[in-house]
Steps between C-alpha positions, in 0.01 A plus 500: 500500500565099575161362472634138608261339734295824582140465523219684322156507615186669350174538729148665418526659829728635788410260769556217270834657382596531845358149620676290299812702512506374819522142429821627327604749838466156705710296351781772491462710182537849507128666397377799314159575412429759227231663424233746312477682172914525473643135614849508525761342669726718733836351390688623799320249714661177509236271410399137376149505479302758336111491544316757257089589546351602217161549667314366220267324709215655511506718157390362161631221304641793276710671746615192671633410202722817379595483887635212546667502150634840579684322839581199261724690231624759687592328830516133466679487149659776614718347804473140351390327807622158495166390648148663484166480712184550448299580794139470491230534754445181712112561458545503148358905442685708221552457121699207618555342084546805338747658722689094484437494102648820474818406677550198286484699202709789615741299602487211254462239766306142397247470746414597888417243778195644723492362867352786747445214764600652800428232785627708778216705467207224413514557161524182265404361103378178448401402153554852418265629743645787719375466905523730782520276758327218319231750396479545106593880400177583373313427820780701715445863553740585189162422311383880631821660459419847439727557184618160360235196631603211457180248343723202402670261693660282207840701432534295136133668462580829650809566273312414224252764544768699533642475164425488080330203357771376310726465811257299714681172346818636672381431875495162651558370829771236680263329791558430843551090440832635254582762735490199807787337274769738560685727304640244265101415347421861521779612248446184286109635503633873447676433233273334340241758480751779393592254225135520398477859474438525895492847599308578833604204706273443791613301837352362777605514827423400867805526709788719535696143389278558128590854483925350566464232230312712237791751546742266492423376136414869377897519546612156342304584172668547208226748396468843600261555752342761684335369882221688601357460817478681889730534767496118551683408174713823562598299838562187303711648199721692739599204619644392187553816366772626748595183739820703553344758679294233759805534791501868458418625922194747430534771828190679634529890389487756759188616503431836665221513813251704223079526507374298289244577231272209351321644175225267366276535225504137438117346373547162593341329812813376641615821509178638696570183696868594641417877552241334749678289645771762552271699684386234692842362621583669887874361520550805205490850618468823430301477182281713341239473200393719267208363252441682201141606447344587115494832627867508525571334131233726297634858685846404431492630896894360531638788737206416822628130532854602369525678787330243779766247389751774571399565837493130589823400335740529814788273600399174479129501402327341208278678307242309233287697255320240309197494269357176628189689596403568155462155303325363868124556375496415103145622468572839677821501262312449213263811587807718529604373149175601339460818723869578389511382153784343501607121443620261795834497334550887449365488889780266653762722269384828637527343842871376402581895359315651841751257713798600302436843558442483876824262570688826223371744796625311826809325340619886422447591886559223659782173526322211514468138349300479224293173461309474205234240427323423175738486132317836387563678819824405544593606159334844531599541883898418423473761122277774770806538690829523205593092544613397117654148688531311803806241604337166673703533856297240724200271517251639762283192461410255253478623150517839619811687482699864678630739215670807452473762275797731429448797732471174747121515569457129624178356358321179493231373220246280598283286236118517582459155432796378710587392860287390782232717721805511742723692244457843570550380880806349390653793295475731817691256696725466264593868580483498841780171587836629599725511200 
């Protein structure tokens, strides 16, 4: 296979995969997203960027680890990608500098440049310090994440938690006054540090003009160097990865008139946020909720509401089944927990594995759109119903991407932490415009 200028990038989950494989879809790359247990590549494709999950995200350090440098040896050295991304979570959750450390070491590179800033979406780092919308992470709502919280805003600190004593000295960070410079300072300033035995390079960032000149003197080093970061320095590198492709005339698929079903078992409050607004809105129609109750999740009851979203999901409608309802009262929660003996985390799993199975049911009796929300349920939802990969095949709104899988199920993934309280809104009209 000729590897020149193809693209390899490796995520912790699906909706980052398929995210920042976007940035690549925009600016006219051909996309494919692979992922679960057995990533591969399907060769017959024709295909410069490939995206891999390992969904090592929310599993321990251990397993992240033999994950990612499973995807590492057998994929990336594999195909010899000329260039190679690290995606990481723009709020910073994950085994972020074991899953980077293991990349260097698998594939013998000299040090990785860390920028998630991803300004586009209010989130910044200033003298290190990661904000969501000038908010430090640790007083955000990613502090109560159910299965990876997030209790320290300083990435140079965080990473260092993260890994052995004796590589804390390898982590060190290029500030915003460098960064202001251009690109020319910040690769005299890279350099510098790598020369020093610079491993874990963190950057600041403010603007989507940063994220362009950090980029820009990743490439012009001499070094080899792995950029880590969201789908903002995705946007930024595929710029300079493939300016051939920029001209390329991107046509609108034809999408057939389907139902749509919206599958949430995202925790976060934005999430809760656009599922209420959704219902809320009058200019969309035809909608219809279904909110999971503990009852539902503890019975493993998945045929009674398999079979309500069934009857509802005719011609155009849009069905939601969502398990906003759950996380709304954290002291009730908390009783269920105890009552239930089991953890917050194993809770918000089961509720992932009870989603899966419902969307397996109605999927297998029913066309529709499938429109996932949350990294976890998207993974689970997509593996419920046979998808191995998906091909990137338009942008449905910001950061959020249409894929297909190859029996042609079109799907979209949605990050919990992403978009406005107007995205699920906007994802339904997205559908609805005249192709």
């Amino acid at each position: 296979m000729d590897t020149s200028n193809y693209i390899g990038i490796i995520a912790d989950d699906l909706t980052g995969a398929n995210d920042t494989s976007l940035q690549f879809f925009i600016q006219g790359c051909k996309t494919q997203v692979s992922f679960g247990e057995d990533l591969s590549i399907d060769e017959n494709l024709k295909t410069e960027v490939f995206a891999m999950s390992t969904e090592s995200r929310n599993v321990s350090s251990q397993i992240a680890v033999e994950r990612v440098k499973n995807a590492s040896e057998n994929i990336l050295k594999e195909y010899n990608f000329e260039y190679i991304y690290k995606k990481i979570d723009s709020v910073l959750r994950g085994n972020i500098a074991l899953e980077i450390i293991t990349i260097l070491e698998t594939l013998n590179l000299d040090a990785a440049i860390i920028y998630p800033a991803f300004p586009n979406e209010g989130r910044t780092t200033i003298g290190g310090y990661h904000l969501v919308k000038g908010v430090p992470l640790q007083r955000t709502e990613v502090s109560r994440d159910p299965a990876c919280p997030i209790v320290e805003s300083n990435i140079v600190n965080l990473l260092k938690n993260q890994i052995p004593e004796n590589k804390k000295i390898e982590v060190d960070l290029i500030s915003l006054d460098t960064v202001m410079k251009g690109a020319g300072p910040i690769l005299t300033k890279l350099n510098e540090l790598i020369s020093k035995g610079k491993k874990l390079i963190v950057a600041d960032a403010v603007s989507t003009t940063d994220l362009e000149q950090i980029s820009l003197a990743v490439t012009k080093s001499s070094y080899k160097i792995l950029p880590c970061g969201s789908a903002g320095a995705a946007q930024a590198l595929s710029k300079i990865w493939h300016p051939d492709v920029s001209d390329n005339v991107l046509t609108s698929p034809e999408i057939p008139q389907l139902p749509k079903l919206i599958v949430s078992g995202s925790a976060t409050d934005l999430t809760a946020s656009q599922i209420k607004r959704l219902q809320e809105n009058d200019d969309i129609e035809n909608t219809y909720f279904i909110a999971i109750k503990p009852e539902n999740i503890f019975s493993d009851d998945y045929e009674e509401i398999a079979q309500r979203i069934v009857n509802n999901l005719n011609k155009e409608n849009t069905v939601i089944v969502h398990s906003s309802k759950l996380i709304e009262n954290p002291d009730e929660l908390n009783s269920l927990l105890i009552e239930n003996e089991i953890t917050k985390e194993d809770f918000i799993s089961k509720i992932c594995d009870y989603l899966a199975a419902v969307t397996r049911i109605v999927i297998a009796q029913k066309q529709a759109i499938l429109i996932t929300v949350g990294g976890e349920t998207s993974y689970k939802c997509c593996r419920s119903i046979g998808s191995k990969n998906l091909q990137i095949i338009d942008t449905v709104a910001p950061a959020i991407p249409l894929g297909v899988d190859h029996k042609g199920q079109l799907i979209v993934t949605k990050s919990g932490n992403l978009g406005t309280q107007n995205t699920l809104i906007d994802i339904i009209k997205y559908f609805e415009q005249d192709k």
